[in-house]
C-alpha positions in Angstrom: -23.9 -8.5 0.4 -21.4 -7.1 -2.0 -20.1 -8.8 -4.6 -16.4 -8.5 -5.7 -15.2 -8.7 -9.9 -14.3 -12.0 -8.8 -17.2 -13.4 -7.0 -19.1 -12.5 -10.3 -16.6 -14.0 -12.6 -17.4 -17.3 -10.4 -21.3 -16.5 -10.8 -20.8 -16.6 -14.7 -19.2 -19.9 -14.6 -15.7 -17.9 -15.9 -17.5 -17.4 -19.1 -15.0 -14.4 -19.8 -12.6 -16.7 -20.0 -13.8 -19.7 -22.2 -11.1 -21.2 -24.5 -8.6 -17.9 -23.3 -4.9 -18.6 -22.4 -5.0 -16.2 -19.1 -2.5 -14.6 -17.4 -3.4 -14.1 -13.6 -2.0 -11.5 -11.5 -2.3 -12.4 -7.5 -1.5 -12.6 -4.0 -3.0 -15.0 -1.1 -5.5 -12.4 -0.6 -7.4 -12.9 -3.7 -10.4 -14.9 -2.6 -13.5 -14.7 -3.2 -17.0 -15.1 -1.0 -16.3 -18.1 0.3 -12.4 -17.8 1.1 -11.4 -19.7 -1.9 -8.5 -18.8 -4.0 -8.5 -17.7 -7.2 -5.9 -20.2 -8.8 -7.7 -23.4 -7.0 -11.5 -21.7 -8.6 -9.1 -21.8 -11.6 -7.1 -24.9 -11.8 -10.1 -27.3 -12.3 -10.9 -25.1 -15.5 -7.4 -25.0 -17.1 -7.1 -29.0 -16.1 -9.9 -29.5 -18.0 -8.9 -27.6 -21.0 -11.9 -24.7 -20.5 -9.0 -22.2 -20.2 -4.9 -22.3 -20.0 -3.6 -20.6 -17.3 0.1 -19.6 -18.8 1.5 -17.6 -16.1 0.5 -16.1 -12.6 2.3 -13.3 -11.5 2.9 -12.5 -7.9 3.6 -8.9 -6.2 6.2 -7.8 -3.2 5.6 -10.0 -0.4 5.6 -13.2 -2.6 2.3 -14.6 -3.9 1.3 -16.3 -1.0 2.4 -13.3 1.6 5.7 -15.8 2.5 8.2 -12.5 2.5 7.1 -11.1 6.1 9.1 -7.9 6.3 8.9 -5.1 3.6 11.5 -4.3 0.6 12.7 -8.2 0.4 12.8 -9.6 -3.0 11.5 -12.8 -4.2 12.4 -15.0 -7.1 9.3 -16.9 -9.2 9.9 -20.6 -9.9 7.3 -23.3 -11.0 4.6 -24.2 -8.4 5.6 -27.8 -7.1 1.4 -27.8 -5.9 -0.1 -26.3 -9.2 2.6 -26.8 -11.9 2.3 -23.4 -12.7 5.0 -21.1 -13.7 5.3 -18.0 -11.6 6.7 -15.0 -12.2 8.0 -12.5 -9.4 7.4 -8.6 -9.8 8.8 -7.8 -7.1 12.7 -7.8 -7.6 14.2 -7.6 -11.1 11.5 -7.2 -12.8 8.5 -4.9 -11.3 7.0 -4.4 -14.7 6.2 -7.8 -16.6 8.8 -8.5 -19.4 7.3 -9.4 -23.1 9.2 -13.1 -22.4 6.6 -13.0 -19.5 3.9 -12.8 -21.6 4.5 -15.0 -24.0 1.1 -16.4 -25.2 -1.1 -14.7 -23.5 -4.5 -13.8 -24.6 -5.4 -12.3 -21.5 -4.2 -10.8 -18.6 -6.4 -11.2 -15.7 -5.3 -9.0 -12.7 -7.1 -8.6 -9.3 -5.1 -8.2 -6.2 -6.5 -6.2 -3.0 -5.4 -2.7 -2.3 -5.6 -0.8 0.8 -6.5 3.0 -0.4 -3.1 4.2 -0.1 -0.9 5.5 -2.4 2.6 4.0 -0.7 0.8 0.5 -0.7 2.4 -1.0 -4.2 -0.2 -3.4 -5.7 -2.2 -1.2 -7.2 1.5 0.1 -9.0 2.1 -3.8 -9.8 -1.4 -4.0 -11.7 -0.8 -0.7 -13.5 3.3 -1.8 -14.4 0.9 -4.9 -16.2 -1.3 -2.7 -17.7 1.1 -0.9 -19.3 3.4 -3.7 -20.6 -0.3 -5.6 -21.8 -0.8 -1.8 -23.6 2.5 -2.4 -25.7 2.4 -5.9 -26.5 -1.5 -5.5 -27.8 -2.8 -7.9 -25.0 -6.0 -6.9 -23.4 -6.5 -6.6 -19.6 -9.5 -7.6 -17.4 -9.1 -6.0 -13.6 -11.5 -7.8 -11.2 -12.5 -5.1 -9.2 -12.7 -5.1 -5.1 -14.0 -2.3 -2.9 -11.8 0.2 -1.2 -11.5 -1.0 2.2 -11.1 2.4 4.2 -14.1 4.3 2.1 -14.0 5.8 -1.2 -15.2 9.5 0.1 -12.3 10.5 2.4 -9.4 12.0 0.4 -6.5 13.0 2.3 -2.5 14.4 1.7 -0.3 15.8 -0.6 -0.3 14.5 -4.3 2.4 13.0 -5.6 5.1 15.5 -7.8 5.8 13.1 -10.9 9.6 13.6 -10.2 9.0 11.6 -7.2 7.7 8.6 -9.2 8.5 5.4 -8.2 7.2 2.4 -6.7 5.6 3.1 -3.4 3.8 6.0 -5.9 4.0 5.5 -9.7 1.5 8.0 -11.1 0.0 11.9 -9.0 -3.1 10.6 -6.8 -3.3 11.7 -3.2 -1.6 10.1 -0.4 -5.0 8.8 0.5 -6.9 8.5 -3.2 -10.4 7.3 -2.1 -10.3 5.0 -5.1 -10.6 1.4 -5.9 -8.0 -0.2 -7.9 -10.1 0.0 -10.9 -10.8 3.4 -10.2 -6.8 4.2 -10.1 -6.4 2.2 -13.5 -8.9 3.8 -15.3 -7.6 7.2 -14.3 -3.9 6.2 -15.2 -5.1 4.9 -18.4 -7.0 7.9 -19.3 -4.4 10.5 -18.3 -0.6 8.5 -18.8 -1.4 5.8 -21.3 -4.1 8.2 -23.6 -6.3 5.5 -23.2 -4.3 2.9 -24.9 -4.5 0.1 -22.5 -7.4 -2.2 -23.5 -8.7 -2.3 -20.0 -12.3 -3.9 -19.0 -13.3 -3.7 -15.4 -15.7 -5.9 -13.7 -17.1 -3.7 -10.6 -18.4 -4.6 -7.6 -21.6 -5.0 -7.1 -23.4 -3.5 -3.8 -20.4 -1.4 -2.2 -21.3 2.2 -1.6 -18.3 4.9 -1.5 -18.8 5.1 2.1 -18.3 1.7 3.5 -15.6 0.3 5.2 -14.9 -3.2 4.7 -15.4 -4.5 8.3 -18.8 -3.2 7.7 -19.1 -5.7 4.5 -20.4 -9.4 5.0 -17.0 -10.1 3.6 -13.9 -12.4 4.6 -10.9 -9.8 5.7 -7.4 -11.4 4.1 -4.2 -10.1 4.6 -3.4 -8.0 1.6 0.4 -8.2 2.8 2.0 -9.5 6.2 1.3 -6.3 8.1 -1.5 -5.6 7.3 -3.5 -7.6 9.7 -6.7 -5.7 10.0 -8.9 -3.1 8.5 -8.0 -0.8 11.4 -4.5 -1.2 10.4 -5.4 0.2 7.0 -7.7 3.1 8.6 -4.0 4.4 9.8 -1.5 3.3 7.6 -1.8 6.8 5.4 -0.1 8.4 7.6 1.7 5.4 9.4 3.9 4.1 6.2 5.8 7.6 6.8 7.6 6.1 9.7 9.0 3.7 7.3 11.1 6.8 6.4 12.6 7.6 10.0 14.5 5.8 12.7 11.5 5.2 14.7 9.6 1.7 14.7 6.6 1.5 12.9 5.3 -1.5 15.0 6.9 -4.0 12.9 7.6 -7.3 14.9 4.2 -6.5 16.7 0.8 -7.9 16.6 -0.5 -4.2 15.7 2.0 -2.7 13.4 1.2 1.2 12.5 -1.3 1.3 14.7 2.1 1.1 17.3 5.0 3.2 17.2 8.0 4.3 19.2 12.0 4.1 19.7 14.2 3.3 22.7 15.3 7.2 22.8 11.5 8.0 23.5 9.7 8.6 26.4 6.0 7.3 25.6 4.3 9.3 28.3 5.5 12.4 27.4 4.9 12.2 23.9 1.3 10.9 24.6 1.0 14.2 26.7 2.1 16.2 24.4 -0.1 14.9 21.3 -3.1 14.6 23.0 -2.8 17.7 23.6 -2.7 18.9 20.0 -6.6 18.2 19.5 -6.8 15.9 17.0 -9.7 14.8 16.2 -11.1 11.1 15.8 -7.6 9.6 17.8 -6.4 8.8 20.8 -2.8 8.2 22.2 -1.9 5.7 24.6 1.5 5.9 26.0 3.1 1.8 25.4 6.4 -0.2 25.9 6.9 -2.8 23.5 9.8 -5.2 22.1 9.6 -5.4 18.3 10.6 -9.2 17.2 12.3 -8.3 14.0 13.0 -5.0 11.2 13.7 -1.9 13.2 15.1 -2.1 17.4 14.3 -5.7 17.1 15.0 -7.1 20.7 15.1 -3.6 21.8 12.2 -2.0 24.5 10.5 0.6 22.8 8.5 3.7 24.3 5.8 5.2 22.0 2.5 5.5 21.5 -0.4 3.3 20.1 -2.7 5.3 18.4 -6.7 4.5 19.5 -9.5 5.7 16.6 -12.2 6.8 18.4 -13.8 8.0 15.2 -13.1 7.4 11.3 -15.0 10.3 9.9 -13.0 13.2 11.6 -9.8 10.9 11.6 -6.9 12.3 9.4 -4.2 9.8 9.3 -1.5 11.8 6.9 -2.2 14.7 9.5 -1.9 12.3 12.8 1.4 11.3 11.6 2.8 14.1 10.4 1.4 15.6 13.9 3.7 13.0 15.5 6.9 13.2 13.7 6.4 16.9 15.2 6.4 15.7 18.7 9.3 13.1 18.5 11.7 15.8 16.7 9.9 18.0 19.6 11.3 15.6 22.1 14.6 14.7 20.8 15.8 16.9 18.8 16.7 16.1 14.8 19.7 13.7 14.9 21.3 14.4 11.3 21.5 10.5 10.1 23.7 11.1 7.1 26.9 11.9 9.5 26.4 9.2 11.0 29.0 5.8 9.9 27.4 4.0 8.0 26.4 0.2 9.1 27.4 -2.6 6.9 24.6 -4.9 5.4 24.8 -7.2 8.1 24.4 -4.7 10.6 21.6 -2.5 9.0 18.4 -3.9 10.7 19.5 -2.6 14.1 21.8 0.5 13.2 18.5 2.6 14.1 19.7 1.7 17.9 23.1 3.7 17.4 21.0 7.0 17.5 19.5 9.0 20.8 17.1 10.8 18.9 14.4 11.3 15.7 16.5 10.6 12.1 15.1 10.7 8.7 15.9 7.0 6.7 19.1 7.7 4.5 18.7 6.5 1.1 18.2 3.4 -0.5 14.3 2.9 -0.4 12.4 1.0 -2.5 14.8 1.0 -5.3 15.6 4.5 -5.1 19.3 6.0 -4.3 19.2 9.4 -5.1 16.3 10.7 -2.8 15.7 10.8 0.7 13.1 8.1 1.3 10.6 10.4 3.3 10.5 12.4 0.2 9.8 9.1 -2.3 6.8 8.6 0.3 5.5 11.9 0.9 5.7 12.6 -3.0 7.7 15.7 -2.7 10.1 17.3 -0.3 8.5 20.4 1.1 6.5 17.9 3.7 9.9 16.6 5.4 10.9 20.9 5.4 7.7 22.0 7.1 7.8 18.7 9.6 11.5 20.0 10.3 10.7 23.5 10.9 7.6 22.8 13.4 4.7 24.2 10.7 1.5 24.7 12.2 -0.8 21.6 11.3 -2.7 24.5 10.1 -0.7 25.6 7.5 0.1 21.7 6.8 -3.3 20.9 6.5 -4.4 23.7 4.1 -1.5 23.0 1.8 -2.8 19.5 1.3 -6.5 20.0 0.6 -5.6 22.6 -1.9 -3.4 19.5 -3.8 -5.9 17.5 -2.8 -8.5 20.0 -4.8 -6.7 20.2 -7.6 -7.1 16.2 -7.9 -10.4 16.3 -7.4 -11.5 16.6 -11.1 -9.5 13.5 -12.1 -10.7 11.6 -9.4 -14.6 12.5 -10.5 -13.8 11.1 -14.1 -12.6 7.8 -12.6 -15.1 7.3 -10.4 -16.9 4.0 -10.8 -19.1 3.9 -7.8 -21.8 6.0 -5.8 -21.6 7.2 -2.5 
């Protein structure tokens, strides 16, 4: 059985924390072994006087997951339960402020990531290491392993002038890293070491486990992301975040389900199983999204079957079928299109009869197109355009991917 930074902070009877006034960074999925929070394992301590807890700070989604769909914001207020003051990072502030901080000691950070680079609490913990870095305030990151593997690395990586919060610093789309892993590497390479970081590792996870192979309790990191096999795809599924086509959101199986009322599922299924892919499967689907994008509206797509997690590629599968829908419909240029007022925006995706790209804003962004913020450049959106061969696609990204690979062998933490 493995044993996460926080399970062994519980084993030492919080002794890293003795007379410290904490900050702790969080969501509802920070639990240890036995599905218990980390703010109720805390609370008996700081009533007690062992510790202070001065702050917890939440990421997107709220801390306890209450924000279902993505890029809502949230505002912190003092916990009626705990009487604890929490602060959102997700909204005005993404980074803490110093006024956030006030009297803390220690920053205590450990929220679970997913192993992809568009997921943004892994960006939350490093916005905190780097405000602990200027105010002098030390961090410790409970570790937790990676729950699609730490040996498959996969996609382009990030162009700094794409920075932003669905991918803050250059790792691969899909980074193979734990969240330690990623702070240590952003330390060492943006913050010249600065940020007084200590890392408590897991204990007994080996770089190619996934976690439904761990004796471990499974929490939603974030609303949709229900399961580990919604993690195995969402690499390559969070790109349809950047097109007019549902992502499965209002479904039980979001990014494991796609499609758009202008598709014809069985067609497209045809037509990308007969690409060859390896490790997948397409099943041709109807299905009614509840809310976010064609919300009320039947749907024809695809859900996408894993018949193999080794040879799976999930940046490739999707970029594979944005190919096949622009195959089927053509490209529907979104930007001539009127514009919807805000009230109007969650279904305007309906008012086109073919594939669109996702007109800017995204994630806090209004100057790029938002399948460029995600893909960390904007030669992927040209070469999904022009029809490149997967081929060509594929070779570009392992050679980015390559030229990572040093970084990523200094960060490493763990054996495989």
């Amino acid at each position: 059985m493995i044993a996460t930074g926080l399970d062994q902070l519980v084993a030492s009877d919080f002794a890293k924390l003795r007379g410290k006034r904490i900050g702790v960074v969080c969501n509802q999925a920070t639990i240890d072994v036995n599905a218990d929070h980390i703010l109720d394992l805390l609370l008996p301590l700081h009533r007690s006087g062992f510790l202070t807890i001065v702050a917890v700070f939440g990421p997107e989604h709220g801390l306890y997951g209450h924000t279902q769909d993505n890029m809502i914001e949230w505002e912190g207020l003092p916990d009626s339960r705990t009487g604890l003051v929490i602060h959102s990072l997700y909204g005005n502030h993404r980074k803490p402020t110093p006024e956030m901080l006030t009297g803390v000691e220690l920053l205590v950070a450990d929220i679970p990531d997913i192993g992809s680079r568009y997921y943004t609490f892994v960006w939350t913990i490093c916005h905190c290491m780097e405000a602990c870095s200027e105010l002098g305030i030390p961090m410790l990151l409970l570790d937790r392993p990676n729950p699609i593997g730490g040996t498959q690395v996969e996609g382009p990586v990030l162009d700094m002038v794409y920075s932003s919060f669905v991918g803050l610093y250059s790792v691969p789309t899909r980074h193979g890293l734990t969240a330690g892993e990623v702070l240590r590497y952003v330390n060492a390479r943006y913050l010249s070491g600065r940020a007084e970081l200590e890392i408590v590792e897991v204990q007994g996870w080996h770089r190619d486990q996934y976690f439904d192979t761990l004796d471990y309790p499974w929490a939603m990191s974030s609303p949709n992301m229900p399961t580990v096999e919604t993690a195995v795809v969402y690499p390559g599924g969070c790109l349809l975040e950047a097109t007019n086509l549902s992502e499965g959101r209002g479904t039980t199986r979001p990014f494991e389900t796609f499609g758009a009322p202008f598709l014809d599922g069985w067609k497209l299924a045809e037509d990308l199983n007969g690409l060859g892919l390896e490790g997948v499967k397409f099943r041709p689907i109807q299905f009614e999204p509840t809310f976010n994008k064609h919300a009320k509206k039947l749907c024809e797509g695809c859900f996408v079957h894993v018949t193999d997690r080794l040879t799976f590629r999930p940046v490739l599968t999707y970029i594979a079928i944005l190919q096949a829908c622009i195959r089927q419909t053509g490209l529907v240029d979104s930007s001539k299109v009127e514009r919807p007022s805000m009230f109007e925006a969650a279904s305007a995706e309906t008012q086109l009869n073919g594939f669109s790209w996702k007109q800017p804003p995204y994630e806090y962004v209004h100057d790029r197109m938002p399948i460029d913020i995600l893909a960390g450049n904007d030669w992927l959106r040209n070469v999904i355009e022009s029809q490149t061969s997967l081929a060509e696609i594929t070779g570009r990204m392992e050679r980015e991917s390559q030229e990572f690979a040093g970084f990523r062998e200094q960060a490493r933490l763990y054996e495989e």
